[in-house]
C-alpha positions in Angstrom: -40.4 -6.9 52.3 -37.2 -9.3 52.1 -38.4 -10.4 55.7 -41.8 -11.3 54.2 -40.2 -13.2 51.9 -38.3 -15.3 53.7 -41.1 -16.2 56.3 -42.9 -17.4 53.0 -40.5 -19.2 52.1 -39.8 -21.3 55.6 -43.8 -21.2 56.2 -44.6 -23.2 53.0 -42.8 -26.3 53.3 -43.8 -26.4 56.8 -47.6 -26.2 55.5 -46.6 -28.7 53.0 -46.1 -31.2 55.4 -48.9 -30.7 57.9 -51.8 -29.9 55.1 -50.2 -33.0 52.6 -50.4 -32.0 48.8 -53.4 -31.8 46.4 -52.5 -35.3 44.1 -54.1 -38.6 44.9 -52.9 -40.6 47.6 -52.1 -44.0 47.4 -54.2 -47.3 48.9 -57.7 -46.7 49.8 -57.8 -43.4 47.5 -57.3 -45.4 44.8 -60.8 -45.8 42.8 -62.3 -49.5 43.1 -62.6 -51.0 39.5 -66.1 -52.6 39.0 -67.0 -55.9 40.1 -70.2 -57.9 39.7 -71.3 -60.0 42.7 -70.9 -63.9 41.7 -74.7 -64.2 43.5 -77.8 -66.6 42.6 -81.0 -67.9 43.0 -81.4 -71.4 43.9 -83.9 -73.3 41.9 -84.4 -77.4 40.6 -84.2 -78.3 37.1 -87.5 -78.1 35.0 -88.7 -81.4 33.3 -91.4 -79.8 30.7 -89.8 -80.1 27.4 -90.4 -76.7 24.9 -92.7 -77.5 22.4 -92.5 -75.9 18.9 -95.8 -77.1 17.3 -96.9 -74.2 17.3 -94.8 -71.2 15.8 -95.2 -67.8 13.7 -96.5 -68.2 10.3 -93.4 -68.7 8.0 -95.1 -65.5 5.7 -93.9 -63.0 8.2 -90.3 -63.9 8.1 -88.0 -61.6 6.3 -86.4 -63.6 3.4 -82.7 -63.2 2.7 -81.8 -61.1 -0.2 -81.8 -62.8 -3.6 -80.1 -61.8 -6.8 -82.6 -61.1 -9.9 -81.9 -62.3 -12.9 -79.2 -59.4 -13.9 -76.2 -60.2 -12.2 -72.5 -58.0 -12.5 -69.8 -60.2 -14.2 -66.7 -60.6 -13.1 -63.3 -61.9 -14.8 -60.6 -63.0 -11.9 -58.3 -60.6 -13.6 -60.1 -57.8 -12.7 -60.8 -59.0 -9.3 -57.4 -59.3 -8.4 -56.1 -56.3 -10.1 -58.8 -54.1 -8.7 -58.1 -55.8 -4.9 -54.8 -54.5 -5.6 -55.3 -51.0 -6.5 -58.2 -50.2 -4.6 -56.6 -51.6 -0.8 -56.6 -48.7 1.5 -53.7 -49.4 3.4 -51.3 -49.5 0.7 -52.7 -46.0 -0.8 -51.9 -45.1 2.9 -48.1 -46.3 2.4 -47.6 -44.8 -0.7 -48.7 -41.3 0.6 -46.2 -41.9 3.5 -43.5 -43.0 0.4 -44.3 -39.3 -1.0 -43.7 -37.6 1.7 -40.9 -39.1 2.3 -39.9 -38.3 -1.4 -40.2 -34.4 -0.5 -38.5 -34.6 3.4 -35.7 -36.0 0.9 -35.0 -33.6 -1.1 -34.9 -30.2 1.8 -33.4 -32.2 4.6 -29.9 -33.0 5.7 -28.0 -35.4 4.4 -28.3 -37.6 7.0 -32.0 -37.2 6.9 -32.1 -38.0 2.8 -29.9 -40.9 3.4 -32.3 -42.3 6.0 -35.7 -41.6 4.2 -34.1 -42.7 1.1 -33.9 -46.4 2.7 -36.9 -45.6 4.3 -38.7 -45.0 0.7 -37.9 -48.1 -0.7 -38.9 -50.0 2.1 -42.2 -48.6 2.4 -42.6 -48.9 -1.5 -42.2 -52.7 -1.5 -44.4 -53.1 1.9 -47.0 -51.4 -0.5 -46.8 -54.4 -3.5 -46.4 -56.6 -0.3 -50.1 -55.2 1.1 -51.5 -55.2 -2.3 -50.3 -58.8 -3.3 -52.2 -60.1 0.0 -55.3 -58.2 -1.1 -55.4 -59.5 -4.5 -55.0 -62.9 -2.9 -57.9 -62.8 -1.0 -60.1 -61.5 -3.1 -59.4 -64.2 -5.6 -60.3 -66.7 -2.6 -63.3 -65.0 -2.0 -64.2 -65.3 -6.0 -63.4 -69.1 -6.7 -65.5 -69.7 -3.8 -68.2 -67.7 -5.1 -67.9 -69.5 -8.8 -68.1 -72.6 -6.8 -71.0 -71.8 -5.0 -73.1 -71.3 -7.2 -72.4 -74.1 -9.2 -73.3 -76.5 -6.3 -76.8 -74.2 -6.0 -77.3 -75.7 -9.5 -76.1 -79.6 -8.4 -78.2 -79.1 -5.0 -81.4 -78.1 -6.7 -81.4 -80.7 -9.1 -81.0 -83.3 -6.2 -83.7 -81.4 -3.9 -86.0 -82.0 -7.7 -85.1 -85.3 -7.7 -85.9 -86.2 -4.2 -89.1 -84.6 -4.7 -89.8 -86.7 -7.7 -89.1 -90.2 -5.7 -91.4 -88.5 -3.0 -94.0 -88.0 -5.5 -93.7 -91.6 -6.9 -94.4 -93.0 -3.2 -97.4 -90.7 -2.6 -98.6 -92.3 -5.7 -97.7 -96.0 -5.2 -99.4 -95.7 -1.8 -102.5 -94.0 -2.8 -102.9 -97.2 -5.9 -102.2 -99.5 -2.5 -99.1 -101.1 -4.3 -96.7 -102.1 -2.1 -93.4 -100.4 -2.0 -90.0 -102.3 -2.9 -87.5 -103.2 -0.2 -85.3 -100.4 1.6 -87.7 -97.6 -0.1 -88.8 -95.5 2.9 -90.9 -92.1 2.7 -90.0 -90.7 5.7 -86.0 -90.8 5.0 -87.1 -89.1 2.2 -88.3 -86.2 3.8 -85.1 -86.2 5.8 -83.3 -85.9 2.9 -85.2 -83.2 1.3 -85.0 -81.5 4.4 -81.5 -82.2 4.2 -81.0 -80.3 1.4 -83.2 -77.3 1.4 -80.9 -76.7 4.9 -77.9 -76.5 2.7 -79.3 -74.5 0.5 -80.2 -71.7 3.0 -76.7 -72.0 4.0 -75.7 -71.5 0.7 -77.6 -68.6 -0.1 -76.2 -66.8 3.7 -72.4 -67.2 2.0 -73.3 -66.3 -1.2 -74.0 -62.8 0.6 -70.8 -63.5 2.8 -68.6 -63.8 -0.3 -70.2 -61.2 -2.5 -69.9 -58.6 0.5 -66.6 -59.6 1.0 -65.5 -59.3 -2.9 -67.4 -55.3 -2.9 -65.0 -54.4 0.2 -62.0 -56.1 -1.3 -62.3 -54.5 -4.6 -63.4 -51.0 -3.3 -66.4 -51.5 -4.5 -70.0 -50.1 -2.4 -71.4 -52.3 -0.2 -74.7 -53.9 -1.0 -76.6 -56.9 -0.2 -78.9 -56.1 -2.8 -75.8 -56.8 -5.6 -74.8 -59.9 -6.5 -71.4 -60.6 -8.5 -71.5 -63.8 -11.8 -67.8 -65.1 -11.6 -66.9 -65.7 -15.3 -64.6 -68.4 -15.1 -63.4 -71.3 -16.9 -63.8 -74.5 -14.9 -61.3 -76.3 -17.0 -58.8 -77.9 -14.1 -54.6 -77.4 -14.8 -53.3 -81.0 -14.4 -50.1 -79.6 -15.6 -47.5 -80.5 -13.3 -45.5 -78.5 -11.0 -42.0 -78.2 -11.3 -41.3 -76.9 -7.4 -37.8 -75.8 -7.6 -38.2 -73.9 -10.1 -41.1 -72.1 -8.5 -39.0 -72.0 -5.9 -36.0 -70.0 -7.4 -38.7 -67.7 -9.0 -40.9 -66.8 -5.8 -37.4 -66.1 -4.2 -36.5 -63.4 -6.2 -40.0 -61.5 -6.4 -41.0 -61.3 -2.7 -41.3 -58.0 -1.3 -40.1 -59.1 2.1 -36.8 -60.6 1.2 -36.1 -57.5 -1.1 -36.4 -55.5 1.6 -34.2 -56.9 4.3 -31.9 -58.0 1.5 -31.8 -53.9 1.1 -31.2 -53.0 4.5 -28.4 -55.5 4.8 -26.6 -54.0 1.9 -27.2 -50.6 3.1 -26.3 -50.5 6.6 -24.2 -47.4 7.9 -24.3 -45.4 11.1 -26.4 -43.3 9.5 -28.9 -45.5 8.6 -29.3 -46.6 11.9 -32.7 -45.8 12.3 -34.3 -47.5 9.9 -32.5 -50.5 11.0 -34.0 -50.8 14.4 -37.3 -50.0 12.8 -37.4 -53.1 10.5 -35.6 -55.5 12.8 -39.1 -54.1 15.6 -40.8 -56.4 12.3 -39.3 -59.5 14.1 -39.9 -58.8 17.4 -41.0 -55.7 18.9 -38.4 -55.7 21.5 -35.7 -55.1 18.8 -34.5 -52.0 18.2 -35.7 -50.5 21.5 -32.3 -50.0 22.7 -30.5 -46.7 21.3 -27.3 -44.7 22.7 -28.5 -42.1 24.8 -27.5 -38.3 23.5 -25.8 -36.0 26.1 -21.9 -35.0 26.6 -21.3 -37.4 29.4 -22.7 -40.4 27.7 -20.6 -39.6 24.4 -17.3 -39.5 26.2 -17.8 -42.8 28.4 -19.3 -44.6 25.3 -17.4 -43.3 21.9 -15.6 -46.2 22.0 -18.0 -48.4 21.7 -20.7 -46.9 19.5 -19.9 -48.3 16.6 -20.8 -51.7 18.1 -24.6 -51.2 17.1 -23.8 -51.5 13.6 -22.0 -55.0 14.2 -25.0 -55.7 16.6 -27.3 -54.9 13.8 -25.7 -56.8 10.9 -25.6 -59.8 13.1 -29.6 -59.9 13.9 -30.6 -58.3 10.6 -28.6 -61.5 8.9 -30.7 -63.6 11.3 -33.9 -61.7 10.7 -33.2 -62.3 6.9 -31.8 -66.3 7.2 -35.4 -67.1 9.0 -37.4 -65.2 6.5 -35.9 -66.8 3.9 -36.5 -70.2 5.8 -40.4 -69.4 5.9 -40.6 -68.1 1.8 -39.0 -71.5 1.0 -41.6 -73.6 3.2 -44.8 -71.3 2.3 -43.8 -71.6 -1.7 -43.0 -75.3 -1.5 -46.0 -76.0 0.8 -48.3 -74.1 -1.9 -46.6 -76.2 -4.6 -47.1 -79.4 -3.1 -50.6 -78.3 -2.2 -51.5 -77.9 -6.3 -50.4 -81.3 -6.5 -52.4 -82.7 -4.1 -55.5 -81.1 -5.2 -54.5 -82.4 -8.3 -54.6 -85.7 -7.6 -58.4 -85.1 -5.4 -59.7 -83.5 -8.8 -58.8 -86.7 -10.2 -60.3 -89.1 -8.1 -63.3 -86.8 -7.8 -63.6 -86.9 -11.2 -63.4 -91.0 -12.0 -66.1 -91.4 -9.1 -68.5 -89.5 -11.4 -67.6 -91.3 -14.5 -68.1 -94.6 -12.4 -71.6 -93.5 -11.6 -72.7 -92.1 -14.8 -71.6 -95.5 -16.4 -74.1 -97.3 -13.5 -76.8 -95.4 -14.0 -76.3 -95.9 -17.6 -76.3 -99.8 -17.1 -79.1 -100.3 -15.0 -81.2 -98.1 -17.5 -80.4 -100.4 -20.4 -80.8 -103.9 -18.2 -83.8 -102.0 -16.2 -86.7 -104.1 -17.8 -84.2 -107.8 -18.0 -83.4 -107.5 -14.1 -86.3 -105.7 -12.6 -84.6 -102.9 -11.5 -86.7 -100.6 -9.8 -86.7 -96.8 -10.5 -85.8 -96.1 -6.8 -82.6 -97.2 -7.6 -82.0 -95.3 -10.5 -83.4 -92.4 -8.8 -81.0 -93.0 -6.0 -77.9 -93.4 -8.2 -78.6 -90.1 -9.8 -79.0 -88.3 -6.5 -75.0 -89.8 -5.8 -74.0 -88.2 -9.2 -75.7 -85.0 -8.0 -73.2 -85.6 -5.0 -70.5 -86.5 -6.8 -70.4 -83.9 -9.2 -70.1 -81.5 -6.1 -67.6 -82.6 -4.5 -65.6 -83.0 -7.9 -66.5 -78.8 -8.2 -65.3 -78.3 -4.8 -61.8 -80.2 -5.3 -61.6 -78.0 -8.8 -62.4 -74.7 -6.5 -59.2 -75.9 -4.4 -57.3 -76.2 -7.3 -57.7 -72.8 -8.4 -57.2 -71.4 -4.9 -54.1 -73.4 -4.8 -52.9 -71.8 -7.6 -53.7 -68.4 -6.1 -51.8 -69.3 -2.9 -48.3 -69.9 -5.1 -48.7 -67.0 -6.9 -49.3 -64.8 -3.6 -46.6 -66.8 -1.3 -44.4 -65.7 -4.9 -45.3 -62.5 -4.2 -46.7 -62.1 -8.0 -50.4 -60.7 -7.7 -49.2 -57.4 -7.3 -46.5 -57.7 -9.9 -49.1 -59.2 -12.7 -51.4 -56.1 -11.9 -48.5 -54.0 -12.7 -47.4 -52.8 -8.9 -43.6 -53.9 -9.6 -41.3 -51.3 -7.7 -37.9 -49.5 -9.2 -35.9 -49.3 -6.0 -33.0 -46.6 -6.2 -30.7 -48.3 -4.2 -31.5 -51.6 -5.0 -28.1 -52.9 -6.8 -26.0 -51.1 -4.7 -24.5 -53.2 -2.1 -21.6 -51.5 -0.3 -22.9 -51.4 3.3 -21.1 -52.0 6.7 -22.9 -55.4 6.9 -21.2 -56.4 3.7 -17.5 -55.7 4.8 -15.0 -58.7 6.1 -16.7 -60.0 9.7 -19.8 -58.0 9.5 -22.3 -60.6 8.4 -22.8 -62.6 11.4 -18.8 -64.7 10.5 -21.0 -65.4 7.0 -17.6 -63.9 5.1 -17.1 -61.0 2.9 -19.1 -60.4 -0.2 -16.6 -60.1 -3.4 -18.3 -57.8 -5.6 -19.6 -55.0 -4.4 -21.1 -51.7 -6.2 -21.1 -48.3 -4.9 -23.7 -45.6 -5.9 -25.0 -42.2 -5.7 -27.9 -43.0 -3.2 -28.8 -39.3 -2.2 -29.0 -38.3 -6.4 -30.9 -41.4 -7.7 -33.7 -40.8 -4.7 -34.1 -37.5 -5.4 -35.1 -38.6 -8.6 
C-alpha cells in the first residue's frame, strides 16, 4: 500500500508537467474583446434638399401635459424642510448612526471609542446631505415661481403681436398703405418667436415640477403641477459679508467634523482617521501597519508615527477646507450683491418704458404717432418685465446659495446635531508639535467620551 502511495505521489507531478493544468493559459487563450470593423460604403453627396411641405396633421400629435385649473400650493418653507427630511441618503446615514449607537454600547472599548467618533461624524454628514437637498429644491422652486410668471409676460406679448398682426391684415384689406419700418412678415417671426418659447416653457415647467416631487419625496407625476406661493418682493438690504462670514464658519457640518477628528485623535481612533482623510483623496489612508509578530518587533518603534503623520495631513485636510467655506460663503455674498444691483437696473428699464409709452399716448394725436409704435413699446415692456422677474428669481436663489454654503437649511428645518464629544478637545493632535509646528492649544477639556455616547 505504502508503495502505492509513493508511486502516486512521484507519478503526479510528472503528469503535471506533460498533461499542463486545467486553468487558462495565457496569449492566444485569452478571449478577444469585441471589435466592430471600421468598414464603409462609398457613395457622393446628394444635392435634393428634404422638403417639409408636406407633414402629419398637427391633430395627431400628443400634446404635453398641462395643469388644470387646481394646482397644489407650495410655501418655500415647506419645500425646503420637506427636501430635508424626506432625502434618502441621509435616512440611510442615520440608520448607519444607530447602529453604530448599539455596536457602542456591547463592544470593546476600543470599538466604543471608535464608533463613538464614528457617530458623530456620520450625524453631521446627515445635516450636511440634507442641507444640499433643501438647497436644491428651493432652486428648483424659485425657478418654477419664475416660470410661470414669464408664461403670463409671454402670453400677453404673443396677444399683442397678434393684435398688430390683426391691424395690418386690416389696413391691407382697406388698401391703406402701411407706415414706414411696419412689416407683416417680421411679424409672424416674432409670433413664431414666441409661441417657441412658450413650448419651451411648458417642457421645464414639467422638468422643475418633476424635479420638486423627487426632491421632496413626493410621487412622481406629470399629471401634477405645483403653484409656488411666494412673495416677489426683492431684499435690497445689504449684505454685511464678514459677518456672514464668521456665522457660516461656525455652522458647517464639514468643518465641525474635521475640527472633531483633530481634537480627538488617539491610537485608537485610528481608523476613523484614515477614513475621513480617504474624503480628500482616496489614496489617503490606504496605508496601515501590517499585524503579525515579526512586523510588531521590527516596527514598535515607530508606530506611533501614524498619529504625527495623521495630525499633520488632517491639519492640512482642515486648513484647505476652511480655505473653500471662506471663498464659497463670500462668493455667495458677493453674488446677492450683484444680483442686487441687476434687479435694479432691471427694474429702472421698465419704469423708463412705462413712462414712454405713457408719453407717446398723451402726444399720440399732436405728433402723429402711429399705434405700431405704441404697440411696439409695449411688447419691450412685456420684455422688460421678464427679464426684471428673472434678475428677482437670481436674487432669491442667491440668497438660497448663502444660506446652503452656511450650512443653515438643515439647521432652520430643525436637523441641528448634539455631538457628545464635541467640546472635548484633548487629542494627540492637540499636544505640543502635533499640529503640523501650528503650536500647542492652551486650554484643553477632557471628557467621558465612552459615557456621554452611550447616552
Amino acid at each position: 500500500m505504502l508503495v502505492r502511495f509513493l508511486a502516486l505521489a512521484a507519478f503526479l507531478p510528472f503528469s503535471l508537467i506533460v498533461t499542463g493544468c486545467a486553468c487558462p493559459r495565457g496569449g492566444c487563450g485569452v478571449p478577444r474583446t469585441p471589435c466592430a470593423p471600421c468598414i464603409n460604403d462609398l457613395s457622393t453627396p446628394e444635392q435634393e434638399l428634404p422638403s417639409f411641405v408636406e407633414l402629419t396633421s398637427a391633430e395627431t400629435i400628443v400634446p404635453l401635459p398641462a395643469p388644470t385649473e387646481t394646482y397644489e400650493l407650495l410655501d418655500a418653507m415647506t419645500c425646503q424642510c420637506r427636501a430635508a427630511t424626506n432625502l434618502t441618503a441621509a435616512n440611510l446615514v442615520e440608520l448607519e448612526r444607530y447602529w453604530a449607537k448599539i455596536v457602542i454600547s456591547c463592544d470593546t472599548k476600543n470599538v466604543r471609542e471608535n464608533l463613538c467618533l464614528d457617530r458623530d461624524l456620520l450625524a453631521l454628514r446627515s445635516t450636511g446631505l440634507r442641507n444640499e437637498a433643501a438647497g436644491a429644491a428651493l432652486r428648483s422652486f424659485y425657478q418654477l415661481a419664475g416660470l410661470e410668471t414669464q408664461k403670463h409676460y409671454l402670453q400677453m406679448g404673443i396677444d399683442e403681436a397678434r393684435l398688430t398682426l390683426d391691424r395690418i391684415d386690416r389696413m391691407e384689406a382697406k388698401g391703406i398703405e402701411l407706415p414706414a419700418k411696419v412689416d407683416r412678415s417680421g411679424i409672424l417671426d416674432q409670433i413664431a418667436e414666441l409661441e417657441d418659447k412658450k413650448l419651451e416653457l411648458d417642457f421645464l415647467r414639467i422638468q422643475l415640477n418633476g424635479q420638486l416631487q423627487k426632491l421632496t419625496g413626493c410621487p412622481l407625476d406629470e399629471y401634477t403641477f405645483y403653484w409656488p406661493d411666494i412673495d416677489w418682493q426683492p431684499d435690497l438690504m445689504p449684505v454685511d459679508v464678514e459677518c456672514e462670514l464668521v456665522e457660516g464658519l461656525s455652522t458647517r457640518a464639514d468643518l465641525r467634523g474635521l475640527n472633531l477628528v483633530l481634537c480627538q485623535l488617539e491610537k485608537r481612533t485610528l481608523p476613523v482617521a484614515r477614513g475621513v482623510l480617504k474624503f480628500a483623496e482616496s489614496t489617503i489612508g490606504t496605508v496601515e501597519p501590517q499585524d503579525g509578530v515579526i512586523h510588531w518587533l521590527r516596527c514598535r518603534t515607530c508606530n506611533d508615527t501614524e498619529v504625527h503623520v495623521r495630525c499633520r495631513q488632517l491639519a492640512l485636510f482642515y486648513t484647505d477646507t476652511k480655505q473653500t467655506a471662506i471663498a464659497e460663503i463670500k462668493g455667495a455674498a458677493y453674488q446677492i450683491g450683484l444680483q442686487q444691483q441687476r434687479v435694479v437696473s432691471a427694474q429702472s428699464l421698465v419704469e423708463q418704458l412705462e413712462n414712454e409709452v405713457r408719453g407717446l399716448e398723451e402726444t399720440r394725436d399732436v405728433d402723429d404717432i402711429s399705434i405700431f409704435e405704441i404697440s411696439n413699446t409695449k411688447a419691450r415692456i412685456f420684455t422688460a418685465k421678464s427679464k426684471l422677474l428673472e434678475q428677482v428669481v437670481g436674487l432669491k436663489v442667491a440668497r438660497v446659495a448663502l444660506r446652503e454654503a452656511q450650512g443653515k437649511l438643515a439647521i432652520e428645518c430643525g436637523f441641528c446635531p448634539t455631538l457628545c464629544l464635541e467640546g472635548c478637545c484633548d487629542g494627540a493632535c492637540v499636544r505640543c508639535g502635533r499640529c503640523g509646528g501650528q503650536g500647542c492649544v492652551e486650554t484643553r477639556r477632557s471628557c467621558n467620551a465612552t459615557q456621554q455616547c452611550s447616552e
